[in-house]
mmCIF file of the N, C-alpha and C atoms, coordinates in Angstrom:
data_MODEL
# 
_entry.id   MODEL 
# 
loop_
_atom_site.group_PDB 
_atom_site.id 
_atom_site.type_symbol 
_atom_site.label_atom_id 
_atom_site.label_alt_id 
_atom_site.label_comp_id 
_atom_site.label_asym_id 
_atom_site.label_entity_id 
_atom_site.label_seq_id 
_atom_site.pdbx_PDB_ins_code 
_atom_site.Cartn_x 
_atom_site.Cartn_y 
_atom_site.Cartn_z 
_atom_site.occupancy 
_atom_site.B_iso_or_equiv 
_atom_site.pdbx_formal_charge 
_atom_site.auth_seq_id 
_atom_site.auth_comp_id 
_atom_site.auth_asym_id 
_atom_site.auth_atom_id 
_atom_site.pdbx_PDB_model_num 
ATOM 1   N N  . UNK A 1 1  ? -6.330  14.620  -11.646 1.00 0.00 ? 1  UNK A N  1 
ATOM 2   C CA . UNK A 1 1  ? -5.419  13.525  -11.943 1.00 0.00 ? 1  UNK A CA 1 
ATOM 3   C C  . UNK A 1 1  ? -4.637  13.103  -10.705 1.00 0.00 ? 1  UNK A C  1 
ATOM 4   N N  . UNK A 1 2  ? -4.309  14.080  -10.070 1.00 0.00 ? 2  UNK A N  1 
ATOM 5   C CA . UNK A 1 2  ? -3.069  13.678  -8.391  1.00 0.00 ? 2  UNK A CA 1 
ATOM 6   C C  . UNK A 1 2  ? -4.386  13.248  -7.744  1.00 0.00 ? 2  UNK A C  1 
ATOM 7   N N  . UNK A 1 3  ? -5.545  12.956  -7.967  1.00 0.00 ? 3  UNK A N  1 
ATOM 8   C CA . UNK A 1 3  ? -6.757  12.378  -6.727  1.00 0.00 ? 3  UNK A CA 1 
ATOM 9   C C  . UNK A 1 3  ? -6.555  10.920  -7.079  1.00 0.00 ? 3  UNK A C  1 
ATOM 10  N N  . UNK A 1 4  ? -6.578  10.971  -8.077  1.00 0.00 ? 4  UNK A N  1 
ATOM 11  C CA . UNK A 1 4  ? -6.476  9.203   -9.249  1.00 0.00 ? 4  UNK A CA 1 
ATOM 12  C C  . UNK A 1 4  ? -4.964  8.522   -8.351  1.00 0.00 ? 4  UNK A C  1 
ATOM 13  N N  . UNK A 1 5  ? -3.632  9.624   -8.615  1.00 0.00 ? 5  UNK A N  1 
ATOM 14  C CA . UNK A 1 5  ? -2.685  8.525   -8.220  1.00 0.00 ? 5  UNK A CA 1 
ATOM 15  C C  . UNK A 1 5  ? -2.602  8.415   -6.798  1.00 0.00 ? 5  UNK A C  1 
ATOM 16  N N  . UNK A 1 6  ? -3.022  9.653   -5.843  1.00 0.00 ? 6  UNK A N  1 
ATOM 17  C CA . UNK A 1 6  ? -3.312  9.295   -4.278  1.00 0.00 ? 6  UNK A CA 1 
ATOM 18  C C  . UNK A 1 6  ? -3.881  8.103   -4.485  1.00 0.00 ? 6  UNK A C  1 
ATOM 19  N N  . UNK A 1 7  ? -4.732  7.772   -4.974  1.00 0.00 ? 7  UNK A N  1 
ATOM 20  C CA . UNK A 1 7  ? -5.577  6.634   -4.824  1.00 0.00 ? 7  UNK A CA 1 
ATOM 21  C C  . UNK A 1 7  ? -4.764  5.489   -4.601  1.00 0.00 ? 7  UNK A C  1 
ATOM 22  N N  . UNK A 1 8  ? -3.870  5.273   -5.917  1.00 0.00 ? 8  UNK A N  1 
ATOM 23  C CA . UNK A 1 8  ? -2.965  4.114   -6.399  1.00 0.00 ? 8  UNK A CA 1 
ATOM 24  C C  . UNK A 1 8  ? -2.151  3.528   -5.652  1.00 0.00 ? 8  UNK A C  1 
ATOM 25  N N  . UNK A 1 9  ? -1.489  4.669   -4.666  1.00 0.00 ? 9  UNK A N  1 
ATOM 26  C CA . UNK A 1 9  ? -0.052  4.292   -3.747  1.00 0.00 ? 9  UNK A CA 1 
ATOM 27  C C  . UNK A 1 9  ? -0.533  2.826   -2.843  1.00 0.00 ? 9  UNK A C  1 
ATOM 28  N N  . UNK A 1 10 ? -1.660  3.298   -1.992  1.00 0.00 ? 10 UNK A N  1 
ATOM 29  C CA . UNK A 1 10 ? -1.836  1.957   -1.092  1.00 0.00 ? 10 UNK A CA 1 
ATOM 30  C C  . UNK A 1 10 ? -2.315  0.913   -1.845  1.00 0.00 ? 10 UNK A C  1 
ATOM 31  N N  . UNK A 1 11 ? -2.850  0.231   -2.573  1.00 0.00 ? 11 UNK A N  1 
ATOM 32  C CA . UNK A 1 11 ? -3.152  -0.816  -2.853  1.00 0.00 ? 11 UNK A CA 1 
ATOM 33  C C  . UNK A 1 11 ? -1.647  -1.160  -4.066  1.00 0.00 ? 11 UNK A C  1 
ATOM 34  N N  . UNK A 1 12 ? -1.020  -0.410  -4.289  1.00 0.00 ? 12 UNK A N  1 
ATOM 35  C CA . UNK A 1 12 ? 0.437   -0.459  -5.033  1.00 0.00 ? 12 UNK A CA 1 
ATOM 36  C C  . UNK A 1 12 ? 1.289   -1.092  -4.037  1.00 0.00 ? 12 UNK A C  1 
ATOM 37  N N  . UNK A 1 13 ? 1.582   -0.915  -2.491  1.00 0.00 ? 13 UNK A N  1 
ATOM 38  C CA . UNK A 1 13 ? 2.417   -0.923  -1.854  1.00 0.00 ? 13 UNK A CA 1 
ATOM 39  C C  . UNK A 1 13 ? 1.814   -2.345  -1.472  1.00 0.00 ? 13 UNK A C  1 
ATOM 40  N N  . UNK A 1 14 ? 0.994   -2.881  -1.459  1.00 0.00 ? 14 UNK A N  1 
ATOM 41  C CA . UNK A 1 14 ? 0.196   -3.696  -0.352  1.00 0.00 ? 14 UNK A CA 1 
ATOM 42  C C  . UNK A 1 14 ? 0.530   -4.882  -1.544  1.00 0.00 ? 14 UNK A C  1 
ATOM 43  N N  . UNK A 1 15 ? 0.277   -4.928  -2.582  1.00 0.00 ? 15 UNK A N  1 
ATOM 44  C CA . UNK A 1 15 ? 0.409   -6.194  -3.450  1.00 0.00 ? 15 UNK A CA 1 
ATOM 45  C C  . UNK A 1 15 ? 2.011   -6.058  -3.745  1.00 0.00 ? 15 UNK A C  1 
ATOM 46  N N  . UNK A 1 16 ? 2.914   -5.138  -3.057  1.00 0.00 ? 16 UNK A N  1 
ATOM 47  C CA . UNK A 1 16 ? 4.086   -5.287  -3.066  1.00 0.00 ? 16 UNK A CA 1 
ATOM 48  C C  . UNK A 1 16 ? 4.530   -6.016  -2.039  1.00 0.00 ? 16 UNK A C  1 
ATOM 49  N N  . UNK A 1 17 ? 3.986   -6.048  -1.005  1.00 0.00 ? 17 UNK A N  1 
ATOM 50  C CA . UNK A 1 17 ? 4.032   -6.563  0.175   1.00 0.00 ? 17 UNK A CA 1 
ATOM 51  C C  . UNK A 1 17 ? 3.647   -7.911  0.497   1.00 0.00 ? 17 UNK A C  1 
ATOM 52  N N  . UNK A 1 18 ? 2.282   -8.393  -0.253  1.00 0.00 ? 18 UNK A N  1 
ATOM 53  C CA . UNK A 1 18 ? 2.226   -9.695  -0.770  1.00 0.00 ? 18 UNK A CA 1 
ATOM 54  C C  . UNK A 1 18 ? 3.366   -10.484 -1.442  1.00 0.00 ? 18 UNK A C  1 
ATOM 55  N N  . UNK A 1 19 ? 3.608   -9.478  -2.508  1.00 0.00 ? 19 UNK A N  1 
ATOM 56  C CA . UNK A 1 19 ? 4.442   -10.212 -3.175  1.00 0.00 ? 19 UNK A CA 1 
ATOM 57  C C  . UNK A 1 19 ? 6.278   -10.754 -2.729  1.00 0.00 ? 19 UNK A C  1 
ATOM 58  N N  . UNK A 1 20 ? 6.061   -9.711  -1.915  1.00 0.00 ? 20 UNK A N  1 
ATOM 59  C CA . UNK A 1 20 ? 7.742   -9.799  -0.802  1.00 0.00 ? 20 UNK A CA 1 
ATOM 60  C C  . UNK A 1 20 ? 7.575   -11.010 -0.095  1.00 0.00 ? 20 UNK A C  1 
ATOM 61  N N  . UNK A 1 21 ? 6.435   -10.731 0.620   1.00 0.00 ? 21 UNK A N  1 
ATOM 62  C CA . UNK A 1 21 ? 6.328   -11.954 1.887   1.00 0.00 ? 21 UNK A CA 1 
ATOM 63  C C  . UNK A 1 21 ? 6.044   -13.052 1.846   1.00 0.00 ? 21 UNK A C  1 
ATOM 64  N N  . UNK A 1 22 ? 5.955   -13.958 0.014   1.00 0.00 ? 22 UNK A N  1 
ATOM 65  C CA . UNK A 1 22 ? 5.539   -14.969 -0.481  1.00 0.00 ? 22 UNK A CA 1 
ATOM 66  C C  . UNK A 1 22 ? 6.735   -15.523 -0.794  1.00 0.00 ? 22 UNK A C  1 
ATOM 67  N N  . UNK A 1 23 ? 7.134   -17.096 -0.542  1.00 0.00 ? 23 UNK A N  1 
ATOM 68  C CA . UNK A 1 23 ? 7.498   -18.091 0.018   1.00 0.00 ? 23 UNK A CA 1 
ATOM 69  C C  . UNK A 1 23 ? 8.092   -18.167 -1.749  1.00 0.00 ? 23 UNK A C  1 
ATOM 70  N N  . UNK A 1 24 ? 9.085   -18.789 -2.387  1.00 0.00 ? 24 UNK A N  1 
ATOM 71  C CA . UNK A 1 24 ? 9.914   -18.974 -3.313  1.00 0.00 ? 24 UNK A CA 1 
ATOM 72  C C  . UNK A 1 24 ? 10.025  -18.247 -4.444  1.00 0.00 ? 24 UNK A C  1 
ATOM 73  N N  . UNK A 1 25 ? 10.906  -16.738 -4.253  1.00 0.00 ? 25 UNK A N  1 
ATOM 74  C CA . UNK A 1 25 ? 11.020  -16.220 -5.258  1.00 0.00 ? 25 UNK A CA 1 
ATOM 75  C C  . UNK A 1 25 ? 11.737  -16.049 -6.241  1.00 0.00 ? 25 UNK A C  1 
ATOM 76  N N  . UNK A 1 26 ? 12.501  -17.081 -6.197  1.00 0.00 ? 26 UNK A N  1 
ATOM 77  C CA . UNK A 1 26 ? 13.855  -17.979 -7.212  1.00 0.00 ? 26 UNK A CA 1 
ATOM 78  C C  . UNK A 1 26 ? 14.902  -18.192 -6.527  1.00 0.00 ? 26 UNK A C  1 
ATOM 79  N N  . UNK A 1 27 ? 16.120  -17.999 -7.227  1.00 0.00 ? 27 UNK A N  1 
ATOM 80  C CA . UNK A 1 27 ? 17.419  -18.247 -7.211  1.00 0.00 ? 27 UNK A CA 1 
ATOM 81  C C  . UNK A 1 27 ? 17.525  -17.054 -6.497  1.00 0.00 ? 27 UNK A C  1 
ATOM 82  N N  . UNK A 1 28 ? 17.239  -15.691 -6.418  1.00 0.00 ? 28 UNK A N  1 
ATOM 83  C CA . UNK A 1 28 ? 17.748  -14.297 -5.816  1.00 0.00 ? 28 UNK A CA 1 
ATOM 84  C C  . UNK A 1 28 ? 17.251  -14.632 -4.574  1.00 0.00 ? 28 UNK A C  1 
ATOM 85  N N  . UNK A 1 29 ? 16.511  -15.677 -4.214  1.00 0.00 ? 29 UNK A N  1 
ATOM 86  C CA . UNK A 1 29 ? 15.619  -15.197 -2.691  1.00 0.00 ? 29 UNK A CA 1 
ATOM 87  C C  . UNK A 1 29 ? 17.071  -15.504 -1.420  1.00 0.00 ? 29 UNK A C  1 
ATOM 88  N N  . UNK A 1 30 ? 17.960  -16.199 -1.874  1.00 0.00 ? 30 UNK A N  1 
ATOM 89  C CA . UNK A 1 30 ? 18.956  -16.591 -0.857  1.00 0.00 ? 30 UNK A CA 1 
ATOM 90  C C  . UNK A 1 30 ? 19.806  -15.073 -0.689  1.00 0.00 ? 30 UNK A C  1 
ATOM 91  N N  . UNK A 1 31 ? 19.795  -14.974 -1.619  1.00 0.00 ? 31 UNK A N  1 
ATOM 92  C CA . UNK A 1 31 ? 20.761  -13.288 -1.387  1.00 0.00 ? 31 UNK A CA 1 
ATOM 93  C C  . UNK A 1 31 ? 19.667  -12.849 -0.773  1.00 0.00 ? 31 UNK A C  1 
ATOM 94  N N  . UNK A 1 32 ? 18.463  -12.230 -1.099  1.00 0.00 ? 32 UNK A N  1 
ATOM 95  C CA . UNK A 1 32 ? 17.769  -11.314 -0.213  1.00 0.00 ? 32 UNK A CA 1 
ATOM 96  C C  . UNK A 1 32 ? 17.290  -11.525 1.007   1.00 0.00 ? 32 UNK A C  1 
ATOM 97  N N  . UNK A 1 33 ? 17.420  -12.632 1.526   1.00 0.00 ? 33 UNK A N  1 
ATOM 98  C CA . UNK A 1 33 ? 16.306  -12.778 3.037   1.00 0.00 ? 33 UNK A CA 1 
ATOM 99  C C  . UNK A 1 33 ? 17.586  -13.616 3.926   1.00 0.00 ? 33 UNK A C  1 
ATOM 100 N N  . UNK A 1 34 ? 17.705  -13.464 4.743   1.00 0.00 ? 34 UNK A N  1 
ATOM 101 C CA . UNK A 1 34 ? 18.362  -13.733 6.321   1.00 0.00 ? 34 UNK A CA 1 
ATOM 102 C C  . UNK A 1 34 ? 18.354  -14.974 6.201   1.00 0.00 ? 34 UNK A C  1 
ATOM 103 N N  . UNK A 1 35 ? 17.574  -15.445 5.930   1.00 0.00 ? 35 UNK A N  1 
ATOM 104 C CA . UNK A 1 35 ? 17.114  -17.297 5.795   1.00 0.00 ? 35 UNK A CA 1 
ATOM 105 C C  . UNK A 1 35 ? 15.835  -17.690 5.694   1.00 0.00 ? 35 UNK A C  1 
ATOM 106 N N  . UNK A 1 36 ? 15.773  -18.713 5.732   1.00 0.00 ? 36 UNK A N  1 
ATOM 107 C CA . UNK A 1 36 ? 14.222  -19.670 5.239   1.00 0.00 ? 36 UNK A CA 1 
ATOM 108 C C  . UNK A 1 36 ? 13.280  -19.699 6.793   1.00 0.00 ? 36 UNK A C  1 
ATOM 109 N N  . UNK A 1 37 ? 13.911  -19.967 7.710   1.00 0.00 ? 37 UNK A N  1 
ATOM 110 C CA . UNK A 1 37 ? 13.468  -19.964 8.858   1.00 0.00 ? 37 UNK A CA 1 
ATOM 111 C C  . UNK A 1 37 ? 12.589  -18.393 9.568   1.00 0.00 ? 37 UNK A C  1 
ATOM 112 N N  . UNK A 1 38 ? 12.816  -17.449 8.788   1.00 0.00 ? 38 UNK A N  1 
ATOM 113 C CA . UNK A 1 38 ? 12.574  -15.920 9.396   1.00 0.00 ? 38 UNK A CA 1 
ATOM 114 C C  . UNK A 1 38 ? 11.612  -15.665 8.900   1.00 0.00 ? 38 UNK A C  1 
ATOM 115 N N  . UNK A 1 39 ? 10.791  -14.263 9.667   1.00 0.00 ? 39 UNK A N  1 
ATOM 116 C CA . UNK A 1 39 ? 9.480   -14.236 9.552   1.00 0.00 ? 39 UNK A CA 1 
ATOM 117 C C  . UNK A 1 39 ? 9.352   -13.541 8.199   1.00 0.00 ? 39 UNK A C  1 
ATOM 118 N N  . UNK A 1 40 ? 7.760   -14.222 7.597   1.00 0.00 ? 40 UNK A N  1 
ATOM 119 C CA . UNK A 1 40 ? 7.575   -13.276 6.080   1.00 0.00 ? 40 UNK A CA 1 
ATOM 120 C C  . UNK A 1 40 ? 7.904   -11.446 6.098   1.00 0.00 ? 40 UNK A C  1 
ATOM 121 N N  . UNK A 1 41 ? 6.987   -11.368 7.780   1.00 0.00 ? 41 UNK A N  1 
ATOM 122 C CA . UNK A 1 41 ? 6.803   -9.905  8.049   1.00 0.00 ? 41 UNK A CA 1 
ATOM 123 C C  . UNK A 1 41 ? 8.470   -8.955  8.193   1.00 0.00 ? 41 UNK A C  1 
ATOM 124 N N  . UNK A 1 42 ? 9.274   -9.693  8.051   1.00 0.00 ? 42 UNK A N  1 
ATOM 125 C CA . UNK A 1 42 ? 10.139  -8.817  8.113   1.00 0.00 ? 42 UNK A CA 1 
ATOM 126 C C  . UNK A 1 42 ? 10.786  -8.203  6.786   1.00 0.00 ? 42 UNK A C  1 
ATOM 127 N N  . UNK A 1 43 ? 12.110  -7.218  6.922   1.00 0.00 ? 43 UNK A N  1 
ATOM 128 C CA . UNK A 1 43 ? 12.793  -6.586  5.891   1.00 0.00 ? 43 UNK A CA 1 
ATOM 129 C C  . UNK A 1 43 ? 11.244  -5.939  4.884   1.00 0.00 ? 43 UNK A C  1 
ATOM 130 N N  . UNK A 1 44 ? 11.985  -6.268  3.446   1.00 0.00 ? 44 UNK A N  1 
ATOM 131 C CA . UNK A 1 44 ? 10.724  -5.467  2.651   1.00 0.00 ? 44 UNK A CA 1 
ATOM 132 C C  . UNK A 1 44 ? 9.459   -5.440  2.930   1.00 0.00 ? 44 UNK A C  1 
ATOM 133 N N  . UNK A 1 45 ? 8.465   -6.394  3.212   1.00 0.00 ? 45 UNK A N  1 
ATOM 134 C CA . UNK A 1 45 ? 7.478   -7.198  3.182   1.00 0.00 ? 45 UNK A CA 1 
ATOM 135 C C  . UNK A 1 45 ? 6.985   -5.931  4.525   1.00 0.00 ? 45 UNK A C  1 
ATOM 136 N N  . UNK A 1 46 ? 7.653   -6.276  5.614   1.00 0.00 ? 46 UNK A N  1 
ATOM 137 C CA . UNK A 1 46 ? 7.216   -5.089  6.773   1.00 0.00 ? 46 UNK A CA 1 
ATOM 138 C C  . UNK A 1 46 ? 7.042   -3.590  6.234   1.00 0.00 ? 46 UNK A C  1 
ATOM 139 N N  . UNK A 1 47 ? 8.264   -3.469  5.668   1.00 0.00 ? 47 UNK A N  1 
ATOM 140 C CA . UNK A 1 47 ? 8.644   -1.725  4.794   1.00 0.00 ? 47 UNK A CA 1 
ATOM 141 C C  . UNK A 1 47 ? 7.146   -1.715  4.024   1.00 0.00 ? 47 UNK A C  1 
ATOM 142 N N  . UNK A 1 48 ? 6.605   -2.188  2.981   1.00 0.00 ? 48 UNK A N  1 
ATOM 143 C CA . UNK A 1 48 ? 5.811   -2.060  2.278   1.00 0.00 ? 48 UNK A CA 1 
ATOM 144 C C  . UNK A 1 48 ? 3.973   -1.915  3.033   1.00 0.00 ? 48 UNK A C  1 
ATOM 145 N N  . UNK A 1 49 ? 4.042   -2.982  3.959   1.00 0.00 ? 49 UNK A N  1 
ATOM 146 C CA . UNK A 1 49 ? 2.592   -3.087  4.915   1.00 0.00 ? 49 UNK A CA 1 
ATOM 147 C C  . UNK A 1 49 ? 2.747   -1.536  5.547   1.00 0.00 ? 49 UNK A C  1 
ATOM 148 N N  . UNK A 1 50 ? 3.931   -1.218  5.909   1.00 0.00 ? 50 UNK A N  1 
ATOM 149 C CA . UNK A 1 50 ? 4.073   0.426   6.847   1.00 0.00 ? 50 UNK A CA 1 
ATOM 150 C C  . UNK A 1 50 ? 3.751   1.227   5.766   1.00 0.00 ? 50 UNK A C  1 
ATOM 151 N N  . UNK A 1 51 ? 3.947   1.338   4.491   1.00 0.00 ? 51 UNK A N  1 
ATOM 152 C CA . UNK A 1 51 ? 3.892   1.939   3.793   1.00 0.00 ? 51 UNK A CA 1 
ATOM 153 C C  . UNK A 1 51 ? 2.770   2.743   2.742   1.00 0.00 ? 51 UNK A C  1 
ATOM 154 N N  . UNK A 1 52 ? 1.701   0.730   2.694   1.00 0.00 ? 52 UNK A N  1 
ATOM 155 C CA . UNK A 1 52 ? 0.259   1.004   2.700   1.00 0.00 ? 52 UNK A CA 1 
ATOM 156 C C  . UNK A 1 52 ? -0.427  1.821   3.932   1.00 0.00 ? 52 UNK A C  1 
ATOM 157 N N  . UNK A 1 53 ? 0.222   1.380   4.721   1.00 0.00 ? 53 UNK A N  1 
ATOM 158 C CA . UNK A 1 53 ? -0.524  1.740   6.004   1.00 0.00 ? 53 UNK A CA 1 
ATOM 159 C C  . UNK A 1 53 ? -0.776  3.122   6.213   1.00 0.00 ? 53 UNK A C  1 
ATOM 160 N N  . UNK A 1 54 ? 0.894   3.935   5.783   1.00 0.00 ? 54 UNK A N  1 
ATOM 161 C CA . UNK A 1 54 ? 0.990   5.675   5.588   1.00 0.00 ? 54 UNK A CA 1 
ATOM 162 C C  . UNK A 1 54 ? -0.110  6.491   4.597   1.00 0.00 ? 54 UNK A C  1 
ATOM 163 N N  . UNK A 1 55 ? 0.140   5.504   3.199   1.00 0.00 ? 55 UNK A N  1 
ATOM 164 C CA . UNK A 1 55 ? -0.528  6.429   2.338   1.00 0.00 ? 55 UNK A CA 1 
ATOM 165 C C  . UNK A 1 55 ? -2.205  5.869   2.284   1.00 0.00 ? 55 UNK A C  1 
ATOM 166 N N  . UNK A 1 56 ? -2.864  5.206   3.347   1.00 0.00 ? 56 UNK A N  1 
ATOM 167 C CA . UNK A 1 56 ? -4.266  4.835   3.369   1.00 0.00 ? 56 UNK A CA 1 
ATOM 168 C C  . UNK A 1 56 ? -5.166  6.282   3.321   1.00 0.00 ? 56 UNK A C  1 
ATOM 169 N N  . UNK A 1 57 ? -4.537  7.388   3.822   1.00 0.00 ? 57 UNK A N  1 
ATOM 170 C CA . UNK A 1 57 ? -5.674  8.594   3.890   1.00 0.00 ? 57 UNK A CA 1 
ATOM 171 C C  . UNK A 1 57 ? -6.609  8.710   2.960   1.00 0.00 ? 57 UNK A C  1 
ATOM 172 N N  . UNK A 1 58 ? -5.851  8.742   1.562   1.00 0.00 ? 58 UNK A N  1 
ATOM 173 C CA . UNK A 1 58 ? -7.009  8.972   0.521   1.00 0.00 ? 58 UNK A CA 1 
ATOM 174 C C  . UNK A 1 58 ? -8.437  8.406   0.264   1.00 0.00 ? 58 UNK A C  1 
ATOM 175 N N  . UNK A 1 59 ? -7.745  6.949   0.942   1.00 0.00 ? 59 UNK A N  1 
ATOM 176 C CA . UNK A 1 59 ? -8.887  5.872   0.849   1.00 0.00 ? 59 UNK A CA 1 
ATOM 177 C C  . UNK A 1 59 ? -9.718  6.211   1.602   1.00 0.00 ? 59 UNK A C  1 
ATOM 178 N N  . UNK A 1 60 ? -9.286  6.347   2.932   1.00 0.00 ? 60 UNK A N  1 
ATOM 179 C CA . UNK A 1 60 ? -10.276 6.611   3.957   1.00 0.00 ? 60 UNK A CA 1 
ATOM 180 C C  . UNK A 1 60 ? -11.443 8.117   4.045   1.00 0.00 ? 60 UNK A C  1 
ATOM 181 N N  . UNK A 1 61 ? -10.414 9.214   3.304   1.00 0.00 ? 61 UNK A N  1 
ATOM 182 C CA . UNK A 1 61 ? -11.132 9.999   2.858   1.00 0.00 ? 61 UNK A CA 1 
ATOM 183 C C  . UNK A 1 61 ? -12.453 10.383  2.119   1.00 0.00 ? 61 UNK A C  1 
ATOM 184 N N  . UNK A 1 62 ? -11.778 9.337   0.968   1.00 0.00 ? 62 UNK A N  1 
ATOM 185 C CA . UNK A 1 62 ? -12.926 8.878   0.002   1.00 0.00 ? 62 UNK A CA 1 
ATOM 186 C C  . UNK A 1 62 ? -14.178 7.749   0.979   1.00 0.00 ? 62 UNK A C  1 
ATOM 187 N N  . UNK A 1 63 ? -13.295 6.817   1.377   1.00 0.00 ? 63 UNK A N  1 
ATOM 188 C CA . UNK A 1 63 ? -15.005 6.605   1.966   1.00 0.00 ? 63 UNK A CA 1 
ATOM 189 C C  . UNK A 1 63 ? -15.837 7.438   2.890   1.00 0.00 ? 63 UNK A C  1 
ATOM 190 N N  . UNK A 1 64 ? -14.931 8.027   4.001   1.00 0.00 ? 64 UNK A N  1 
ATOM 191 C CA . UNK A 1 64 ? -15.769 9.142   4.493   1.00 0.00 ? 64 UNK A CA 1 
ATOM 192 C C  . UNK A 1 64 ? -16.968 10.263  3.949   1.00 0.00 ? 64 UNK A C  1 
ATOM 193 N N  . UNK A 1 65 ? -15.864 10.494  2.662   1.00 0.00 ? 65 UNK A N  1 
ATOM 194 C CA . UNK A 1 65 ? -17.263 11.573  1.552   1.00 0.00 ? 65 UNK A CA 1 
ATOM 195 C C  . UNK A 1 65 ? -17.874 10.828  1.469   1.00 0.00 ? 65 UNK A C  1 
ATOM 196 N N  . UNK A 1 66 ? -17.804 9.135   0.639   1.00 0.00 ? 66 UNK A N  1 
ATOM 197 C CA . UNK A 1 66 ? -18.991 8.628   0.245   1.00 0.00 ? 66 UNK A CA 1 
ATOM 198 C C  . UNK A 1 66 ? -20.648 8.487   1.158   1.00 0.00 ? 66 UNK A C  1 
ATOM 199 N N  . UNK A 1 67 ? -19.876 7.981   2.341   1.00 0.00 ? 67 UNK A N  1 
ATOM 200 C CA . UNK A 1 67 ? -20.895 7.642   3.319   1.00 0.00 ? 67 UNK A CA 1 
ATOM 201 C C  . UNK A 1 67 ? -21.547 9.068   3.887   1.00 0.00 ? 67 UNK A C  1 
ATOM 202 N N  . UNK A 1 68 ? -20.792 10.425  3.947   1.00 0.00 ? 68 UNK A N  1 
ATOM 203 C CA . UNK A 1 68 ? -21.780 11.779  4.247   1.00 0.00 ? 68 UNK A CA 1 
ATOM 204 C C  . UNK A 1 68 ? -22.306 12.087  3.533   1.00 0.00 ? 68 UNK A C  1 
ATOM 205 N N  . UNK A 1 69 ? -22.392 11.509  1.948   1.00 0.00 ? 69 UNK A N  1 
ATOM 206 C CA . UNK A 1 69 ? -22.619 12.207  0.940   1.00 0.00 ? 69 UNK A CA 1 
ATOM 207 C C  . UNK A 1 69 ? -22.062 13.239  -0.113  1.00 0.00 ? 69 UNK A C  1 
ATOM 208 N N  . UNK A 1 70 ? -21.158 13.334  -0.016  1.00 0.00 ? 70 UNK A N  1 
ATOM 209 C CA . UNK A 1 70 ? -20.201 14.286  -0.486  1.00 0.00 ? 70 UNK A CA 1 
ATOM 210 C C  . UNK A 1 70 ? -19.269 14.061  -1.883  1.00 0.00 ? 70 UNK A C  1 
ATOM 211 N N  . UNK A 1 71 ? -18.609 14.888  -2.388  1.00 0.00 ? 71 UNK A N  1 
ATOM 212 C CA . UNK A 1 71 ? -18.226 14.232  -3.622  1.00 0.00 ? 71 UNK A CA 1 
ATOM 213 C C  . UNK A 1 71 ? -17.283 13.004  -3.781  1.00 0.00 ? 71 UNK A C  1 
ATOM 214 N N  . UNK A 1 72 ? -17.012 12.354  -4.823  1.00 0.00 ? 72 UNK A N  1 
ATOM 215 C CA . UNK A 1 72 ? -16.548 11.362  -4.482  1.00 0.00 ? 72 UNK A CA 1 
ATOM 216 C C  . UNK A 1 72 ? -14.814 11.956  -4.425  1.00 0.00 ? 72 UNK A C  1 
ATOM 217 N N  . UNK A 1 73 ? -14.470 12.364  -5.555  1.00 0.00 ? 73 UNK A N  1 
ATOM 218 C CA . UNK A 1 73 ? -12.945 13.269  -5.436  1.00 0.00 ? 73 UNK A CA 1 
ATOM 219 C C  . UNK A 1 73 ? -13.463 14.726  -6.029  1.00 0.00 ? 73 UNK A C  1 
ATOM 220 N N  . UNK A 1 74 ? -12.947 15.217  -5.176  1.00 0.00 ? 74 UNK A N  1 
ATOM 221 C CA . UNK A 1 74 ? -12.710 17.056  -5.007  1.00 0.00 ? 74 UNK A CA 1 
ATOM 222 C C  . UNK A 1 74 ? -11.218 17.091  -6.104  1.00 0.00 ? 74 UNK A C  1 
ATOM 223 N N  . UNK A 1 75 ? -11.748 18.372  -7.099  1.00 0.00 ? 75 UNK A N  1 
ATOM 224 C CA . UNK A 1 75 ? -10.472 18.689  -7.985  1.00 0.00 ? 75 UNK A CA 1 
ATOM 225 C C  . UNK A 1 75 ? -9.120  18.778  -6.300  1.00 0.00 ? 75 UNK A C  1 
ATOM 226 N N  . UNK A 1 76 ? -8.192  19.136  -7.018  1.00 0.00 ? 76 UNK A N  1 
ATOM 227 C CA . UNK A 1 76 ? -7.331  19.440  -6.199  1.00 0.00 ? 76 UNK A CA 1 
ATOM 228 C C  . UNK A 1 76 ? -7.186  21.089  -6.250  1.00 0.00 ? 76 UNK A C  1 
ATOM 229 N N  . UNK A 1 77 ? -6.783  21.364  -4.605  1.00 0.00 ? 77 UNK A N  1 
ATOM 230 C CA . UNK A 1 77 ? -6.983  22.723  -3.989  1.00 0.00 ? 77 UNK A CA 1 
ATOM 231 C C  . UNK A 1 77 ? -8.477  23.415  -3.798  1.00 0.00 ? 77 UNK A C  1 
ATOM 232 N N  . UNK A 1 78 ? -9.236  22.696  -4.239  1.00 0.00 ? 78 UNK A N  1 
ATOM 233 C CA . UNK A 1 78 ? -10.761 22.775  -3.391  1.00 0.00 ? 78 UNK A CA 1 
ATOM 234 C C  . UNK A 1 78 ? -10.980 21.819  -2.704  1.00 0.00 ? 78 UNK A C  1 
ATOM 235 N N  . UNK A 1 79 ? -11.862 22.386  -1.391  1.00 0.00 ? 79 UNK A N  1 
ATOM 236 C CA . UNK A 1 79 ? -12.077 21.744  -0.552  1.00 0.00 ? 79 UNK A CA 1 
ATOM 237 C C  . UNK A 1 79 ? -14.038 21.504  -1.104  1.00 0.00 ? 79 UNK A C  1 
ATOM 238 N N  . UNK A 1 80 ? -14.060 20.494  -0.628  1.00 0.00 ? 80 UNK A N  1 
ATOM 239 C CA . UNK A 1 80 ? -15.828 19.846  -0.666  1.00 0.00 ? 80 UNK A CA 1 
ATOM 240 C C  . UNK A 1 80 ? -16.710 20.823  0.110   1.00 0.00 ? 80 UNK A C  1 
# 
């Protein structure tokens, strides 16, 4: 089950990050952002891309097994 939610974090963080760095998000967007003029990539929107970026291992893991052949997820505390 913890192989399933490793999985989840990066593509969780990344459509969070979309969703930060997209252009009219109501009436709250004036409180949250510096101004209209500033880059998407900053404040949350940056936090969240760093964030996919941290928890990518699993992914990359998993494709690594796939492509040697190997299992696709290992229970947890065994190794392949």
């Amino acid at each position: 089950m913890s192989s399933f939610l490793s999985l989840a974090a990066a593509p969780t963080f990344a459509i969070m990050a979309l969703l930060s760095a997209t252009p009219g998000g109501g009436p709250l967007e004036a409180l949250c952002s510096g101004g209209h003029e500033a880059s998407p990539l900053t404040g949350m929107a940056a936090m969240y891309v760093l964030m996919s970026t941290f928890h990518s291992a699993p992914w990359l893991k998993l494709i690594s097994r796939r492509r040697s052949g190997g299992p696709d997820l290992a229970p947890v505390g065994e190794k392949p």
